[in-house]
C-alpha positions as CSV (number, residue, x, y, z in Angstrom):
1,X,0.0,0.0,0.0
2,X,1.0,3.3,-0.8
3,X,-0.5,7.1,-0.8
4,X,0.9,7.4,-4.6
5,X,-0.8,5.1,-6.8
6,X,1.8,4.4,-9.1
7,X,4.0,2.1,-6.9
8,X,1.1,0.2,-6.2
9,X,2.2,-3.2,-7.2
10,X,6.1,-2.4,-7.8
11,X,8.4,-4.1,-5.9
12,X,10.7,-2.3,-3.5
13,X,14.2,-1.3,-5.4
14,X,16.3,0.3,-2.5
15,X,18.5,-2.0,-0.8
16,X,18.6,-0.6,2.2
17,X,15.1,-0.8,2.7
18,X,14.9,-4.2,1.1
19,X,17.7,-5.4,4.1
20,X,15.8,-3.6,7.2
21,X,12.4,-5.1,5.8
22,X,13.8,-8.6,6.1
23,X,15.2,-8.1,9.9
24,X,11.4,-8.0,10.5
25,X,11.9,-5.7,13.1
26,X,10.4,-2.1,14.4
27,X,13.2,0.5,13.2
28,X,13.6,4.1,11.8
29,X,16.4,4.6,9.2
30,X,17.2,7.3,6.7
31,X,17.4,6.5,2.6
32,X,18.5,8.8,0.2
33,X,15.8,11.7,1.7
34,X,13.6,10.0,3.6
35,X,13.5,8.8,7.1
36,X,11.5,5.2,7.1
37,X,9.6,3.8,10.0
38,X,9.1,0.2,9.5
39,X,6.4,-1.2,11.6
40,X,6.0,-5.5,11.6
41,X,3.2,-7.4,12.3
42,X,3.0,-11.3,13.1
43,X,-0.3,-13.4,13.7
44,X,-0.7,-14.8,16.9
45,X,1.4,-18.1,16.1
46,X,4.2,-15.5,15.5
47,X,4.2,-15.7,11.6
48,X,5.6,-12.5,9.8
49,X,2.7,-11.0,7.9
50,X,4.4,-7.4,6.7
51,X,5.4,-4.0,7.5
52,X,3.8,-0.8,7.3
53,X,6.1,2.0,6.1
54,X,5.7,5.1,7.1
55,X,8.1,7.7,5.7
56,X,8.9,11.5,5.8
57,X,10.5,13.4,3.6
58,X,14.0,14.5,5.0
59,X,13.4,18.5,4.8
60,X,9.8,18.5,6.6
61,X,12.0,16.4,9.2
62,X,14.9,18.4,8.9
63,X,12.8,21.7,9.1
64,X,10.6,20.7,12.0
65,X,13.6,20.2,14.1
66,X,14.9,23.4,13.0
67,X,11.6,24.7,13.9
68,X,12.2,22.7,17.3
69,X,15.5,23.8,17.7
70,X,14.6,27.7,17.1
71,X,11.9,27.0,19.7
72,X,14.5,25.6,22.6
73,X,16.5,27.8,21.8
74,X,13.9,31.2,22.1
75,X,12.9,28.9,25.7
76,X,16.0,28.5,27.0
77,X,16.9,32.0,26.1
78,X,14.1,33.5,28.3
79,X,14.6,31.0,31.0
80,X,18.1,32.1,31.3
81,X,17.2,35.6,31.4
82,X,14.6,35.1,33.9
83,X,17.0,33.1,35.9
84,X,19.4,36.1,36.2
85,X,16.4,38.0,36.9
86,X,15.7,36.4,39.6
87,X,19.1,35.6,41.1
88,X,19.9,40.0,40.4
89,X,16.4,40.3,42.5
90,X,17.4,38.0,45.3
91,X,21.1,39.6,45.3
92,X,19.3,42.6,45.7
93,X,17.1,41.2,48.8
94,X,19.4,39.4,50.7
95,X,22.6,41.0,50.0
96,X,23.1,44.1,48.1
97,X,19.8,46.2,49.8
98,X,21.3,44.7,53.7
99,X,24.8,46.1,53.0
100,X,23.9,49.1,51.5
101,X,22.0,49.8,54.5
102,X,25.3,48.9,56.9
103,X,27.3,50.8,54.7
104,X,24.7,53.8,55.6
105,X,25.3,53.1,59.1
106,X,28.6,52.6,59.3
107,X,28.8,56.4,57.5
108,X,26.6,57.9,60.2
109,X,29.2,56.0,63.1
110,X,31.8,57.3,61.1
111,X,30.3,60.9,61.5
112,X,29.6,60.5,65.5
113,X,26.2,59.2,64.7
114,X,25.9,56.9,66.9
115,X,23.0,54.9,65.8
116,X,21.2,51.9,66.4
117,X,19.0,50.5,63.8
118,X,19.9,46.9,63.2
119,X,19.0,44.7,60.3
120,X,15.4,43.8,60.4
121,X,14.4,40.8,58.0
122,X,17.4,40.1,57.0
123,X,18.0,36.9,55.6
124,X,21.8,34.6,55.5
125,X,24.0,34.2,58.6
126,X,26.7,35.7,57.8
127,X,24.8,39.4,56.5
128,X,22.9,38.8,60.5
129,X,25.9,38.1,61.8
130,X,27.5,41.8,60.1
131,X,24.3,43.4,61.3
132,X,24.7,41.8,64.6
133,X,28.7,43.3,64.4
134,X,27.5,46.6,64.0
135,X,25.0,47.1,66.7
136,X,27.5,46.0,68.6
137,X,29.8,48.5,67.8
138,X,27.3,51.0,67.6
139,X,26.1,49.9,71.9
140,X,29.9,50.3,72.6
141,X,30.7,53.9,71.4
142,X,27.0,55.0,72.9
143,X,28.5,53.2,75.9
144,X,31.9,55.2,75.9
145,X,30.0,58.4,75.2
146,X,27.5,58.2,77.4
147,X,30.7,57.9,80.4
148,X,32.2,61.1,78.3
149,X,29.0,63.1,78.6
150,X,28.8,62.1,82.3
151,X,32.5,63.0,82.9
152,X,31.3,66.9,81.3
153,X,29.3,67.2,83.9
154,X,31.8,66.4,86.6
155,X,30.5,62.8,87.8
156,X,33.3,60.5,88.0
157,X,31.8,57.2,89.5
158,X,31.1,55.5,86.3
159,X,33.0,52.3,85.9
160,X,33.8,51.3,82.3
161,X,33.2,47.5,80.4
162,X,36.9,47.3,78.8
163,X,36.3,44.6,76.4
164,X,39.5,43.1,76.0
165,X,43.1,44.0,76.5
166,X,43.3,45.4,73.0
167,X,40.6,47.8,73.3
168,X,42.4,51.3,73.0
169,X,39.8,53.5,73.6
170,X,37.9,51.6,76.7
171,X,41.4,51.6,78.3
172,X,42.1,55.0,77.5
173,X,39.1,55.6,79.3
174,X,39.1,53.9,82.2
175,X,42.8,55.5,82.6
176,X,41.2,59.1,82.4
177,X,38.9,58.2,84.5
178,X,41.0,56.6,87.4
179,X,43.5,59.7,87.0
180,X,40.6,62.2,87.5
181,X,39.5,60.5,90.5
182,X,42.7,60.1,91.8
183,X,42.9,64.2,91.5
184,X,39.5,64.8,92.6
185,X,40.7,62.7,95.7
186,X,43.7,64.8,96.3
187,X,41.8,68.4,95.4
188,X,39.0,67.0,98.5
189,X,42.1,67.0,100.8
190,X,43.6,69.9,100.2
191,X,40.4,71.6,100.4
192,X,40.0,70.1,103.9
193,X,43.6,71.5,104.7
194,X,45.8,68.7,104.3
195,X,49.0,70.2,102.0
196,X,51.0,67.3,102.6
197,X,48.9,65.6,99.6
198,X,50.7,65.1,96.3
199,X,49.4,64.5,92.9
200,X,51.3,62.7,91.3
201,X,52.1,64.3,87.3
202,X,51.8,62.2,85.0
203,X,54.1,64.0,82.0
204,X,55.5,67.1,81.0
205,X,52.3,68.3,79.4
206,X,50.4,67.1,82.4
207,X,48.9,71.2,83.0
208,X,46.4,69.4,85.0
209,X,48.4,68.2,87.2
210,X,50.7,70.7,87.2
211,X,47.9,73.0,88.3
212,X,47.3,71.1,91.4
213,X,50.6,70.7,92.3
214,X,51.4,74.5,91.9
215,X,48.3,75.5,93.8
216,X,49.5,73.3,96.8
217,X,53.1,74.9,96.4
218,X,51.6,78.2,96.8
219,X,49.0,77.2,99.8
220,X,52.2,76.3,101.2
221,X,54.4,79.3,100.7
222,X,51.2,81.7,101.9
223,X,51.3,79.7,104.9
224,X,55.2,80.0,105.9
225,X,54.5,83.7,105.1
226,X,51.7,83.8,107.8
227,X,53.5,82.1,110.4
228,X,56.6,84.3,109.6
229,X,54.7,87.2,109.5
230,X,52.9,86.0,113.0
C-alpha cells in the first residue's frame, strides 16, 4: 500500500530498505531523503505477515527540528534571562539592599552618629551576623559616650566595660577616669587642709596636674608667710 498510486504493485528497489524489511523488526532509518519507520506485524502463532512503512520526507523532518530547535533555543533564552532576573532580584534582597543599609550606618558611626537600627528581615547568617557586628559596635561607642557626657558634667563614679586588653579607647578611658578620681581625691584633701597631699604628674604636658601641684606649692608658701609674719 502506498498514498501514490503508481507504486502500487512495484516491488521495492532500494536495498537498504529491502535489508531492514527482512530483519522484521520495528526501526527508523534514513534512505536517500527519507527517514522510514518500518512497523511488523505477526499473527498470533508469530508468523511474519508485513510491515507498514511510514516515511517522511527529510526536509519536513529536517525543518521541524529546526523549527524545534529555534523553539528551545527562544525557551532556553528567556529562561536564562529570567534566571538572572531572579538571582539580580534576590542579590538585591538578601545582600546588596542589607549592605547598603550597613554601609549607611557605618557612615553615620563614622560621622559620631551613633545609631542603632539593626538589620530587620534580614536573611543569611553571615549578612545577621554583620548586622549583629555593627549594633554591637554602635552599643559600645553609645556606651563610651555616654561615660564622656557624664564625665562633662563632673560625675566621676562611672566604671567602664573594657572589652579586652586590645581595646584602646575603653582603656584609655578607664585611665582618664582613674587619674581624674585620683585628683578629685587629692583636690577634696587639700580643700579640707591637708598640704602634705601630692598628685602625682603624670608628664611634661600634664597642665592638669601641674595646676594642682602648683596651687599646693603656693597654699604652702602663703602659709610660711603667715607664720613668719605671726
Amino acid at each position: 500500500a502506498h498514498n501514490e498510486k503508481a507504486l502500487w504493485g512495484k516491488s521495492v528497489e532500494s536495498d537498504a530498505l529491502r535489508r531492514h524489511l527482512d530483519q522484521h523488526s520495528l526501526v527508523t532509518f534514513l534512505d536517500d531523503a527519507t527517514y522510514h519507520t518500518l512497523i511488523p506485524f505477526f499473527t498470533p502463532q508469530n508468523d511474519y505477515l508485513g510491515s507498514i512503512d511510514i516515511g517522511f520526507p527529510k526536509n519536513v523532518v529536517d525543518e521541524k527540528l529546526q523549527e524545534s530547535l529555534l523553539h528551545t533555543a527562544i525557551l532556553f533564552g528567556l529562561s536564562l534571562l529570567l534566571t538572572i532576573f531572579i538571582i539580580s532580584l534576590l542579590m538585591h534582597l538578601i545582600v546588596t539592599k542589607p549592605i547598603g543599609h550597613l554601609v549607611t550606618v557605618g557612615c553615620q558611626l563614622a560621622e559620631g552618629n551613633l545609631v542603632q537600627n539593626p538589620l530587620e528581615g534580614a536573611r543569611g547568617k553571615e549578612i545577621t551576623m554583620l548586622g549583629t557586628v555593627f549594633d554591637s559596635i554602635s552599643t559600645y561607642f553609645r556606651h563610651i559616650a555616654d561615660i564622656a557626657g557624664h564625665i562633662t558634667t563632673g560625675v566621676l563614679d562611672y566604671e567602664v566595660r573594657v572589652r579586652s586588653e586590645h581595646d584602646i579607647l575603653g582603656n584609655a578611658v578607664q585611665g582618664m577616669l582613674a587619674y581624674l578620681n585620683r585628683v578629685a581625691t587629692g583636690a577634696a584633701r587639700i580643700a579640707e587642709g591637708d598640704l602634705t597631699e601630692r598628685v602625682q604628674v603624670r608628664s611634661d604636658k600634664d597642665m592638669f596636674g601641674r595646676g594642682i601641684q602648683a596651687m599646693v606649692e603656693g597654699l604652702r608658701s602663703i602659709i610660711v608667710q603667715i607664720r613668719t609674719s605671726s
